[in-house]
N, C-alpha and C positions, 0 to 999 in steps of 0.2 A: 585888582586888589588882592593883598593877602590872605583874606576870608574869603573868595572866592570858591563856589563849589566845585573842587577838584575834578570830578565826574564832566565838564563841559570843557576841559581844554582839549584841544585837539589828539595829543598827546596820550590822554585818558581815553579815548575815545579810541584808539590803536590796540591796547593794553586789554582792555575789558573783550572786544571781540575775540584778541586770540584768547582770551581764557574762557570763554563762555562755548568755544568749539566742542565740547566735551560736555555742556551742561543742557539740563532739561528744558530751561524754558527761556525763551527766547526777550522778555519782558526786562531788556537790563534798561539803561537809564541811555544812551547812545542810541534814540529808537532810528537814527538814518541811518545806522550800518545792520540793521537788522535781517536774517535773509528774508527774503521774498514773500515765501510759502510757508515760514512760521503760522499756525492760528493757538491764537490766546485759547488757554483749556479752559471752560467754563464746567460747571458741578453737572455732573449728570452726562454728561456730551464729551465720544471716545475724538478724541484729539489724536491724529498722527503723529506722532515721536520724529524729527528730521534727523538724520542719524549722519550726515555731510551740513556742511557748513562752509563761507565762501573763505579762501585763504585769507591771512590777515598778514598786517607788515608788520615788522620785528617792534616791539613794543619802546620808545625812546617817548623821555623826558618833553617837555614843549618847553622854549626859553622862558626863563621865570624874569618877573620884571627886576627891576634894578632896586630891591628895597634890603634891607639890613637880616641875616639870615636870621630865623624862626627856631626857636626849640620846641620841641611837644614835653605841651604842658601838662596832657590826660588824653587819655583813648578810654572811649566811650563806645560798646556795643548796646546798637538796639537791632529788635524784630528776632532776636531769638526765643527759641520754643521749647528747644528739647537740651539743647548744649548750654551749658554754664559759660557763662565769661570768661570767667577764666581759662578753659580748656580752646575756648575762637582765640586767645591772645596767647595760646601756644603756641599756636600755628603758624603768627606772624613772627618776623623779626624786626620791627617799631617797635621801642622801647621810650617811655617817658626820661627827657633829659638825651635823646637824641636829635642832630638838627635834621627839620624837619624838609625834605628833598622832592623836586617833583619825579625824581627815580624810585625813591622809599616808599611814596603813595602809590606808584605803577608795582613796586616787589609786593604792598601790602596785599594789593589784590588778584596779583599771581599767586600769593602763597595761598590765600584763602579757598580758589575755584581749584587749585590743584589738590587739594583735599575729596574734591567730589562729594561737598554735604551741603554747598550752597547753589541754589539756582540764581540765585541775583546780590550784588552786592556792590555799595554805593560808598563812598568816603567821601567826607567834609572836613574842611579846616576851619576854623577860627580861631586864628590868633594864636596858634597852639593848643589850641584845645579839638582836636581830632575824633571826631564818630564816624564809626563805623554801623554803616545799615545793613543787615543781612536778612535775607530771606533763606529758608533752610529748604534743602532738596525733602519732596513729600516721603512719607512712609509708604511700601508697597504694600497694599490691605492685600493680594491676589494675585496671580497669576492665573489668565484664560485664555484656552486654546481654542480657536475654531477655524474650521476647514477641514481637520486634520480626520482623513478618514481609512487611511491606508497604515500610517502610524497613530498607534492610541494611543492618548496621556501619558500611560505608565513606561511608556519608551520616550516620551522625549521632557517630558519633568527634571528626571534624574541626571538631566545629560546638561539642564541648564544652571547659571548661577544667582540669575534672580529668586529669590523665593521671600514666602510671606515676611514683615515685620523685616525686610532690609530696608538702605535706602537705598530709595532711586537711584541711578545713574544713568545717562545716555552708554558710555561704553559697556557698561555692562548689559544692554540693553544691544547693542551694536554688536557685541560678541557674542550672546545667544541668540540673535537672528543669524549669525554666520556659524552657527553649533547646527540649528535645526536644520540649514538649508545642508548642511553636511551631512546630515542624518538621510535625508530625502536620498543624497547621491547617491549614501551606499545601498538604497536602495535602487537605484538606477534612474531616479527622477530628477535629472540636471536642468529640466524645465522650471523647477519646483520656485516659489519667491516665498519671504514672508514682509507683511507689512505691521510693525509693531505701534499700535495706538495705547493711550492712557486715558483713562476716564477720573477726573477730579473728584475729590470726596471729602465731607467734611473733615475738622480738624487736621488738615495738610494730609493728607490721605490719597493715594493712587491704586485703580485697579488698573495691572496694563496686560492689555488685550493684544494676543499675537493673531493676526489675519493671516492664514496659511492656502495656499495656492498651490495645490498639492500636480496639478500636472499630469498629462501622463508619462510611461515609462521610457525612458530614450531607448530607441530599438538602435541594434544597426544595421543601415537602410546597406552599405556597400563594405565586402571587402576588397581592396585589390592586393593581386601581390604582383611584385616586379624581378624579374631576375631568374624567373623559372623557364626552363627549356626543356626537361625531361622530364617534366610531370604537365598537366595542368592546370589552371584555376581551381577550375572544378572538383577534379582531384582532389588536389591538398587543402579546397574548403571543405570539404568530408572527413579529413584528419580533425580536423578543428572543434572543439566545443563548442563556440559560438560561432550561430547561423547567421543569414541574412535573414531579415524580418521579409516574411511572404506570407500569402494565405493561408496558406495551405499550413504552417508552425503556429496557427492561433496559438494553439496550449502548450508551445513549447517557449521552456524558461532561458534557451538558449539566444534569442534572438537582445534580449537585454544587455545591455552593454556592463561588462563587471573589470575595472582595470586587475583583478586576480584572474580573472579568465585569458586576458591578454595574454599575461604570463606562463599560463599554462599551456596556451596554445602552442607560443613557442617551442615548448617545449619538444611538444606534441608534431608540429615539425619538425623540429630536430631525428625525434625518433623516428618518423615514418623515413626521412632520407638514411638514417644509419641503418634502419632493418634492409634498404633496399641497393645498401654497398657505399654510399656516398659518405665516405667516413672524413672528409673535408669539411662539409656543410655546415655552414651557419647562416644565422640570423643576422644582416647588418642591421637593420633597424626595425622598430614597429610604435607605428607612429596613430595615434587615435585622432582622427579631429571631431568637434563638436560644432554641426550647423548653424547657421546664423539663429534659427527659430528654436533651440535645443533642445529640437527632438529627437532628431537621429547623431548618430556617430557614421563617420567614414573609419576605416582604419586599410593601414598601407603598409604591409611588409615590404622590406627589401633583402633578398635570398644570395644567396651566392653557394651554387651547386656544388662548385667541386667535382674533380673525378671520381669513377667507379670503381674499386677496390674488387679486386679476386680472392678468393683465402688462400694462403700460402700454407706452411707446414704447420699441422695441429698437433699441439704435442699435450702428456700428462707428467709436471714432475711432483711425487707423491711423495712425501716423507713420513707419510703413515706405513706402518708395519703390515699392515691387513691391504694394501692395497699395490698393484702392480702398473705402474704409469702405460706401458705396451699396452697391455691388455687392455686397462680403461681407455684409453685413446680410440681401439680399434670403436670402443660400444659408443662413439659420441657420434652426436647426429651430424658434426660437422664434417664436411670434407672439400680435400683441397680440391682448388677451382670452383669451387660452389661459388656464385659470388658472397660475398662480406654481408652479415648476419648480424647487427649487435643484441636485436632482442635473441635471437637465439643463442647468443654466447650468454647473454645473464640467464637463460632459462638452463643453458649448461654449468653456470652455477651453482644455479639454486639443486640442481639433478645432482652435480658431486656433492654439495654440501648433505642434499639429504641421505645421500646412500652412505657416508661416513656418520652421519646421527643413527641409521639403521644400524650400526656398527657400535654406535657407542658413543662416539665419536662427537660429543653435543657441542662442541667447541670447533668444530674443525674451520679453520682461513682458509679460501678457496679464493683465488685471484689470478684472474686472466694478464699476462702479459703479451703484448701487443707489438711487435716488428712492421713498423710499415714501410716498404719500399716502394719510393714514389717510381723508380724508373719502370719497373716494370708491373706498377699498380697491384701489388700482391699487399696482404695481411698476416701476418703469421701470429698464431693463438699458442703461447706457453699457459698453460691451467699449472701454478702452482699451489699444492697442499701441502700447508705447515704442518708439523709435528704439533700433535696438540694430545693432550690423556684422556684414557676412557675413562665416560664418565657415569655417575649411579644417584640414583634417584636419593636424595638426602630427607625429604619431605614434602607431601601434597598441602599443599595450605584450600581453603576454599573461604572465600567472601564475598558480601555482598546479599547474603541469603537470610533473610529476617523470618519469611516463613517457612519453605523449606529446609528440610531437615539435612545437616551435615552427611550422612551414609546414602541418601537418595542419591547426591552430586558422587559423591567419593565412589561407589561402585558401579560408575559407568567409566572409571580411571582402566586402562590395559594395564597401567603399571603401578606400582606399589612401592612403597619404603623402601629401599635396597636395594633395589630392582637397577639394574643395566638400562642406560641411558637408549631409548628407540623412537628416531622422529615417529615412523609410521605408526607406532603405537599414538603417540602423542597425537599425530593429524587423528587415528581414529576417534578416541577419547575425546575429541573436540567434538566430531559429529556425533557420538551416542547424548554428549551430550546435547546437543543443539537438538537432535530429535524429540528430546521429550519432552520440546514445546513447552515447557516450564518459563524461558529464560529469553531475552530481547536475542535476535539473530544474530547480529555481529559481536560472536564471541570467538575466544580461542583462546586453549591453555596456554597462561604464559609460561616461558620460562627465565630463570635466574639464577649468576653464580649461586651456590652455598658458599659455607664456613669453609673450604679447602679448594683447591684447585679442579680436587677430581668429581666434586660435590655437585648436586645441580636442585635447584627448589623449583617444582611446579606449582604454577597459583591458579586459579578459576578462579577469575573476576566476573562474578557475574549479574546481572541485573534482569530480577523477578517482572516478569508481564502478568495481567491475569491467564487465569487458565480454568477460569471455570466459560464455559461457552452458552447461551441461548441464542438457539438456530430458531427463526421465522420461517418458511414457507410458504408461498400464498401461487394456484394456479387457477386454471378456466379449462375444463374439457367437455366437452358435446354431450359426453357422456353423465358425468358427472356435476357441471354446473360447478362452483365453486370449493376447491379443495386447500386445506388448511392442514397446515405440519408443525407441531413446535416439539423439542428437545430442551433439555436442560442436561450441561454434565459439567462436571468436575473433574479436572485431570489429574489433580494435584492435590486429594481430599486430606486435611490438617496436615499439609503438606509432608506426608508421607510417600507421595508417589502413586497412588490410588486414586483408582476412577471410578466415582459413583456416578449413572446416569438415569435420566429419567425423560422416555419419549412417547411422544403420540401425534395420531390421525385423527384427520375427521373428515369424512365427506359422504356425500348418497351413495361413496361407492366403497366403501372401505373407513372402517376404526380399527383402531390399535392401541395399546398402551403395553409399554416395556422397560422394566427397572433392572440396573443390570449394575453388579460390579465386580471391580479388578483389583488383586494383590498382586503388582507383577515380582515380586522378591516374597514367596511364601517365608515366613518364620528365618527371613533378613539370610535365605538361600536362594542360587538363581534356580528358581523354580516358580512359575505366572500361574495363578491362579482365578481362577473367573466362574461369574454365575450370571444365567441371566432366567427371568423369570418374566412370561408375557400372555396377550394375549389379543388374538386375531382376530376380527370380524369382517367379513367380504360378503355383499351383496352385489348381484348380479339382474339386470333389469330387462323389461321387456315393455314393447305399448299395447295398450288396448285400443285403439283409436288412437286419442292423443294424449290417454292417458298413461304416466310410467307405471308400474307397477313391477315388484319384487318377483322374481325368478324362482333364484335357491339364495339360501344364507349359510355361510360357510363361517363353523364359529371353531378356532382351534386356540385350544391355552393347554400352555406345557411351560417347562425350564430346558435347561442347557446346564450344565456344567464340564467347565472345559482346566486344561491345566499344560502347562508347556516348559519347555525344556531344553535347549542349548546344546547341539551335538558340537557344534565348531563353533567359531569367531562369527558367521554370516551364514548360519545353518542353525535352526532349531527345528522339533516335532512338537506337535499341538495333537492331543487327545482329545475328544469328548464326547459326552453321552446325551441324548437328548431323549425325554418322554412328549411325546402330542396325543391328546386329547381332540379329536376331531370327531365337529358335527354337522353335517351338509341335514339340511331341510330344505321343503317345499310348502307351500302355504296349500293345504288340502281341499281346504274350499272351493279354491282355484283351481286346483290341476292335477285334484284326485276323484277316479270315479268310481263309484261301486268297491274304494277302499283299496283303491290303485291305484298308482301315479298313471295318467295319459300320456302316452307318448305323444298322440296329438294335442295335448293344451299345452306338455311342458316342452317334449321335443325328446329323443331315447336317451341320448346324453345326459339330460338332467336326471331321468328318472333312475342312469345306471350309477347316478354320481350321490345321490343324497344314502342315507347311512351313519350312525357313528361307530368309530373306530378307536383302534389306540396305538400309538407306533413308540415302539422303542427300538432307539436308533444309536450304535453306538460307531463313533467317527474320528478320525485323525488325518492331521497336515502335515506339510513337509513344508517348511517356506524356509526360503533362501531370501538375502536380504543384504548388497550393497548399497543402499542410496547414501546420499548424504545428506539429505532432510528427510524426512517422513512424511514430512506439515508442505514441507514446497522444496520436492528433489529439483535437484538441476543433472544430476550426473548419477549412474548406476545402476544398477538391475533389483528387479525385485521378483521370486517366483513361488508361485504356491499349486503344490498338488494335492487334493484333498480326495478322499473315498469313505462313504460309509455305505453300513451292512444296518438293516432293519429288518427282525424277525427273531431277536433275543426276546422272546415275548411279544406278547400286542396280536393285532389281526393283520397287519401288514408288511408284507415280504419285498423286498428289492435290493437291489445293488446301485450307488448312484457315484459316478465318479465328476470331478470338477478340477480345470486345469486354468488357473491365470497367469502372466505373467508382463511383466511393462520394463520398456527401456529408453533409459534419460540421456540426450547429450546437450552438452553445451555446445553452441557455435561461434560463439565469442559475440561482444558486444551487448550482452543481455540477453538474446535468443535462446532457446530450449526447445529442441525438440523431442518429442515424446512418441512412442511405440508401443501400444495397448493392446491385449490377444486376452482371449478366454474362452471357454468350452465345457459344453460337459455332455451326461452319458445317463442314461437310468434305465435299470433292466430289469424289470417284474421277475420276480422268483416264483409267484404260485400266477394261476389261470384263474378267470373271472368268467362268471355266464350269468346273460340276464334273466328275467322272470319268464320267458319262453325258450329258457335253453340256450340262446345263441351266443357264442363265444363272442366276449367286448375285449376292450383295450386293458391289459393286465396292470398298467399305471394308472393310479385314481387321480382324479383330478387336483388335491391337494397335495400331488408329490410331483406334478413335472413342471416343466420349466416356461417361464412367462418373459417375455421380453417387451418395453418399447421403455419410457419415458421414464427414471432419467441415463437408463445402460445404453441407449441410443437416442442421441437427438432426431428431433425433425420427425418422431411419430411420440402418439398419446399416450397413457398409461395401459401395457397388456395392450399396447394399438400392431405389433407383430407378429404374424404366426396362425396358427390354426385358428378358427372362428365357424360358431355357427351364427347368421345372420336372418331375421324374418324382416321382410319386408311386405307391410300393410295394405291392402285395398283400400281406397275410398269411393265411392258411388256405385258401390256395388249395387242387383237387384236385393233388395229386403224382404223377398219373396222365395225366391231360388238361389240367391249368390252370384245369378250368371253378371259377366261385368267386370266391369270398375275398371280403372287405372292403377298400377300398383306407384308406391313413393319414390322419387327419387331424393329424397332428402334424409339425408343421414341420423339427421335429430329425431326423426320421426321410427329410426329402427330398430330392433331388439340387437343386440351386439353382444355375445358371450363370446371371448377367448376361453378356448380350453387349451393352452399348453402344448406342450410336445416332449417326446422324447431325448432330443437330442437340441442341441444349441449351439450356436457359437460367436463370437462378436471382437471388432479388429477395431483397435481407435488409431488414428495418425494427428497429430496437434500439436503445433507452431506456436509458442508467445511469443507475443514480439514487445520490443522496450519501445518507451516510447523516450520522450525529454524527462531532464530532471524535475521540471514543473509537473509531470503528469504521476512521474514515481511516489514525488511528494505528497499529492492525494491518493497516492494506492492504488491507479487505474493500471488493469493488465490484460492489453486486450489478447485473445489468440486467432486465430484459423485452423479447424478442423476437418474430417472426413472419418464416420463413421461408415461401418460394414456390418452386417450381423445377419441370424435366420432360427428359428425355433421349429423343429417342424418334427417328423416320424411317429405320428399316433392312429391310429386303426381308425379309419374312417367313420365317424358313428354312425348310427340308422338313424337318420331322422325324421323319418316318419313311417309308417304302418304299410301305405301302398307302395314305399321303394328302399326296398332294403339294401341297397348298393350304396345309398349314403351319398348318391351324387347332387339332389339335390327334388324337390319335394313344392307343387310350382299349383298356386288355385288352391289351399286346404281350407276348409274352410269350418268356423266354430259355429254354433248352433247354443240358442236359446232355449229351451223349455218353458212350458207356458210357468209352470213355477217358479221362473226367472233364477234356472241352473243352468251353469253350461255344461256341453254336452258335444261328445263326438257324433253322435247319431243325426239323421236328418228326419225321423222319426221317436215319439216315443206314446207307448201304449198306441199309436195306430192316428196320432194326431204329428201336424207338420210344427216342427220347430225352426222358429225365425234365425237367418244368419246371423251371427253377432261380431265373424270376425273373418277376413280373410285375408290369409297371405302368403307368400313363396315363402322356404325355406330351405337355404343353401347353407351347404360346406367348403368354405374357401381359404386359402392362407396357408396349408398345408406343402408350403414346396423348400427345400434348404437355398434355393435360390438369392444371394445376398442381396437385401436393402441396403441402399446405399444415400446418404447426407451427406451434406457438406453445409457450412456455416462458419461463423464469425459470432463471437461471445467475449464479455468480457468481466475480469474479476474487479471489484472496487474495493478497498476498506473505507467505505462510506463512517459518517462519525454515527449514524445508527446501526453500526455493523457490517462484515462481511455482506457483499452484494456480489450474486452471477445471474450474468443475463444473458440467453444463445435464441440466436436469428437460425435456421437454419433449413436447408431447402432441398427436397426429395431428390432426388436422381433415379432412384429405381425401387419401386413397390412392387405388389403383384394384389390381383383383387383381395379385396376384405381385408387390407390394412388400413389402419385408422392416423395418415397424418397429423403433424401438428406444428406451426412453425415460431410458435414464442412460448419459450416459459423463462421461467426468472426465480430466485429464492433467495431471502436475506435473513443474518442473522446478527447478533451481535456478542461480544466476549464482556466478562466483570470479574 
């Protein structure tokens, strides 16, 4: 019949499913072509989204019976919520007073589902009078991501297009599961799925829930290449950025499959065959595939080698005025017969181009022409330089500096307004800048036409880092038990260029606190000006048993005031004056008798060493200075020879001279090798004699030279060099002394370094790079070998019965019944109890080199700068104090 509901003829039933392919819910009126695996969303319960649907057949009319044609007499929408009537009857095109078609009822409900605002939607007829039933697609209340633990929300929200208060749609739901999984890729996770469900909510409401299966990273498991005959795999996998995933590249970021790295590989071969003559060589293909399981990648070059090229005739044609093509030809590293070189011909580029900027020359075209004779496999290199004008500096611009001050940047410039166009100025100016640590490393001055031809604008772009610093410190030594260091400085104080700083110690073995600061541009002239003002405390310990107990205390506070000066480009002198205030004591109680120091309770040393003094010392550098970082050289020298004279006043006299120097090379690929030397010298000017006359060591003990931890790894702090050492009895008689065992345990010993004369120390140290993943966290690990020796000081007398100072073996302390100790084994005629017995030796005294080696590495951990060094003895001599871990961190703001 003609009032038949539309929705149940066969015809209808074609029509509705292919339009519902696109739509949320599965609930149309045709429930036998429904798929499968649809489930009804019920309130509260996350419902899978099907985002496939099964093909349907092109949507066609069903034969309408045989009765007299129908006109629509009214269309009537019901089940709408949000949309007006009016605005669903735009959509269609059935109009009242059209005849009423069983193709027209199949367009009404194409037009409608192709809007993507109805999930279901039903038509009737009677008689011409036509209702339309619609269900409207829900509101999205939400968007929630779970799984997602490698990318957070704020990376994959903004990338999607569902968001709060739209409507629904499957496709738009279909094309942000295919946004996210794309996001995963370009992280390298092609394993990656998502499964998007929706949770029903009152008032036609949806929260849909993306289920993310984040996967791990596709490594690649193989590369092959095909086609190579004069290299091998192996080989030309070492050209390559990305590795083969093995154990051993845990932390390397290489082994992840990146289709930009693909690219760059190629390239990357390319280059290695053109450096090595193969000026044919290309890439026929490179082809990635991805495993059934998709986690690895294969990937498959195919190579085609090509012949080996000889260099033919190298020539220079120059049409600069300053320059003679003969003569530059003869200075070029190439020559004929060498085989075919292309990175070395762009390195002879970049060589003419710069030595015509040294010129002036900021512009200069520098372009290789290339002659290749296949017959007899030759290369021939024409270098021609265009005519181009000298050029001058028109204006420095600087930006990017909010707190830094414009003149801090600007006069670390070589060149100036007006100034004659000079790369190698300009490369310098790059490095003064970059050394002073103010500014992110990868910088450099740009440059830019000016307003004229012969004009040129320099810009520093650059971007501010913090630069104030607090350094951590935290160690463990035998001697001291837990040792703690903090710093605080400012490099950059109100971004003037000025460094205020402020440091200290603390441990049982040592305090310090020192404020110290820098104008390095006195009164905006190059002239550095500096003050520091501090103050030293050093104790020195001994056992009584197994108790520690204090030695001497060494208390020294003074200033410095120092000031410096620029003889050349990488040559300046450093002046300055220092006052010390030194006060060496002894606890009298202890180790004074009858209003003496004991040479046997304290040992001759200490007793020749306590005293206060005053030193005015006035001193000057010479430091020479190519690096090109200061903060982390890779390349150039650095030397400083320093001497001062003490005896412009004060009580103490000498001459002490100090020599360091270090040298930087690159080795290519990230590597750095470094070359470290230093020394020095102290030579008493006046003569010393103890309290019975006998000539001592002319250097006091708070002027000569101490060595170990951290000027050389692998020993303790003051763990190298001269030492007097007491080692303790236990079970001795408590009668006589005779007896005992002496200690072999080192925690149990009295341990004084006393210094030396004479010093010297040698570093050699390798960093090595590791992958881009390891850079990315700051790790830099090296291999070292340190060398060094402190030694030439006058053997002290350590004790009373052996004045040769070799060593002093069974001494033994004494109680008084007044419970004083006492050298005597008698006093007024009654026996006094032993209270202490033990060797004492002079050891360490030889210039014979200690020698470490080890493995250390730097971090920029996100709590700061971290250095940690492993390192392991090779050569001591007795009474040095090993040590084989310490570590220090710190952080920058």
């Amino acid at each position: 019949m003609a009032h038949s509901d539309a929705r149940r003829r066969p015809g209808f039933a074609v029509a509705l499913l292919a339009s519902t392919a696109l739509c949320v819910a599965p609930q149309v009126a045709l429930a036998q072509q429904k798929p499968a695996k649809a489930e009804k969303a019920k309130p509260g319960k996350a419902v899978p989204i099907p985002l496939d649907a099964p093909a349907a057949a092109p949507a066609t009319a069903a034969p309408a019976p045989v009765v007299a044609q129908q006109q629509v007499k009214s269309i009537t929408i019901e089940g709408a919520q949000r949309l007006e009537s009016d605005t669903i009857l735009s959509y269609i095109r059935m109009r009242v007073g059209d005849p009423y078609t069983q193709a027209s009822a199949d367009q009404v409900l194409k037009d409608l589902y192709a809007t993507e605002l109805f999930a279901e939607v039903q038509l009737r007829n009677a008689n011409g009078d036509v209702v339309i039933q619609v269900k409207e697609n829900p509101v999205v209340n939400r968007i929630i991501l779970e799984g997602n633990k490698r990318l957070k929300e704020d990376k994959i929200l903004p990338e999607i297009k569902l968001t709060a208060r739209q409507i629904f749609t499957r496709s738009k739901v279909r094309a942000d599961v295919a946004r996210i999984i794309e996001l995963y890729k370009r992280q390298g996770r092609f394993a990656a799925s998502v499964e998007p469900k929706m949770v029903m909510l009152d008032q036609n409401r949806v929260d849909i829930v993306f289920e993310i299966q984040e996967g791990p990273k596709s490594k690649v498991r193989q590369i092959n290449i095909i086609g190579n005959d004069k290299f091998s795999d192996s080989e030309l996998r070492g050209q390559m950025v990305t590795k083969q995933a093995r154990a051993f590249r845990l932390f390397s970021s290489g082994t992840s499959y990146d289709p930009d790295r693909l690219a760059f590989d190629q390239q990357k071969l390319r280059q290695f065959y053109l450096t090595n003559g193969y000026a044919d060589f290309r890439v026929v293909s490179a082809v990635a595939e991805l495993t059934p399981d998709k986690r690895d990648f294969i990937i498959t070059y195919v190579v085609e080698e090509g012949q080996r090229y000889h260099l033919g005739d190298v020539k220079v044609d120059s049409q600069l005025r300053d320059f003679d093509g003969e003569q530059l030809a003869k200075r070029l590293p190439l020559r004929k017969g060498d085989w075919y070189d292309a990175k070395l011909v762009e390195d002879t580029v970049d060589s003419l181009t710069e030595t015509a900027g040294s010129f002036g020359y900021a512009f200069a075209d520098v372009r290789p022409d290339f002659n290749r004779n296949k017959d007899d496999l030759t290369m021939s290199v024409t270098f021609r330089i265009a005519e181009a004008p000298r050029v001058y500096v028109e204006r420095v611009d600087v930006n990017g500096n909010t707190l830094t001050q414009d003149k801090v940047i600007r006069r670390e410039f070589r060149l100036a307004e007006g100034d004659a166009f000079n790369s190698y100025q300009i490369k310098r100016s790059s490095n003064r800048i970059k050394s002073l640590g103010y500014f992110q490393e990868k910088f450099e001055v740009e440059q830019k036409p000016g307003s004229a031809q012969d004009r040129i604008v320099l810009e520093a772009n650059v971007e501010e880092k913090p630069t104030g610093q607090l350094q951590l410190s935290a160690g463990f030594s035998s001697l001291e038990s837990f040792i703690f260091q903090a710093s605080i400085q400012q490099n950059n104080f109100r971004g003037r260029g000025q460094t205020v700083g402020l440091s200290g110690d603390y441990s049982r073995f040592s305090r310090s606190v020192q404020v110290s600061f820098t104008e390095p541009y006195l009164f905006d002239r190059n002239v550095s000006m500096g003050v520091d003002i501090y103050r030293r405390d050093y104790n020195s310990f001994n056992f009584l048993n197994t108790n520690r107990n204090t030695t001497y205390k060494q208390a020294t506070t003074g200033f410095q005031i120092r000031a410096g000066v620029p003889l050349t480009e990488y040559m300046s002198l450093i002046g300055r004056y220092t006052l010390n205030y030194d006060d060496v004591r002894l606890d009298q109680a202890t180790y004074f008798l009858n209003g003496k120091c004991s040479i046997l309770l304290a040992g001759r040393y200490l007793c020749d060493a306590i005293g206060k003094r005053t030193s005015s010392i006035l001193g000057a550098s010479l430091v020479y200075d190519t690096l090109d970082n200061r903060l982390r050289p890779t390349k150039g020298t650095t030397a400083v020879v320093g001497g001062d004279f003490a005896g412009l006043g004060g009580s103490v006299k000498y001459a002490r001279i100090t020599a360091n120097a270090a040298r930087y090379f690159p080795l290519g690929k990230g590597f750095v090798f470094s070359l470290r030397g230093e020394g020095g010298a102290i030579k008493p000017l006046s003569k010393r004699f103890d309290n019975d006359g006998v000539e001592i060591e002319g250097a006091r003990l708070t002027d000569r030279f101490f060595l170990g931890e951290p000027q050389i790894r692998g020993f303790d702090i003051r763990g190298v060099g001269p030492r007097v050492i007491r080692k303790f009895y236990s079970g001795f008689d408590q009668v006589t002394g005779a007896g005992g065992t002496v200690s072999n345990d080192r925690n149990s010993w009295s341990d004084d370094s006393v210094g030396g004369r004479y010093y010297y120390l040698a570093h050699a140290e390798l960093e090595i790079p590791l992958g881009s993943g390891a850079r990315e966290m700051g790790l830099r690990p090296s291999i070292f070998a340190d060398a060094g020796a402190v030694f030439g000081v006058r053997n002290p007398l350590i004790s009373a019965t052996n004045p040769t100072g070799a060593g002093s073996i069974g001494q033994i302390v004494y109680r008084d019944a007044s419970g004083n100790l006492t050298d005597k084994p008698t006093t007024n005629g009654v026996a006094n109890t032993p209270a202490q017995k033990y060797d004492e030796l002079y050891l360490g005294n030889s210039p014979k080199p200690r020698i470490s080696v080890g493995i250390g590495v730097n971090w920029n951990s996100p709590f700061g700068p971290f250095r940690i060094n492993f390192a392991k003895v090779l050569s001591k001599v007795d009474g040095d104090d090993p040590k084989t871990f310490n570590f220090n961190v710190g952080t920058q703001f």
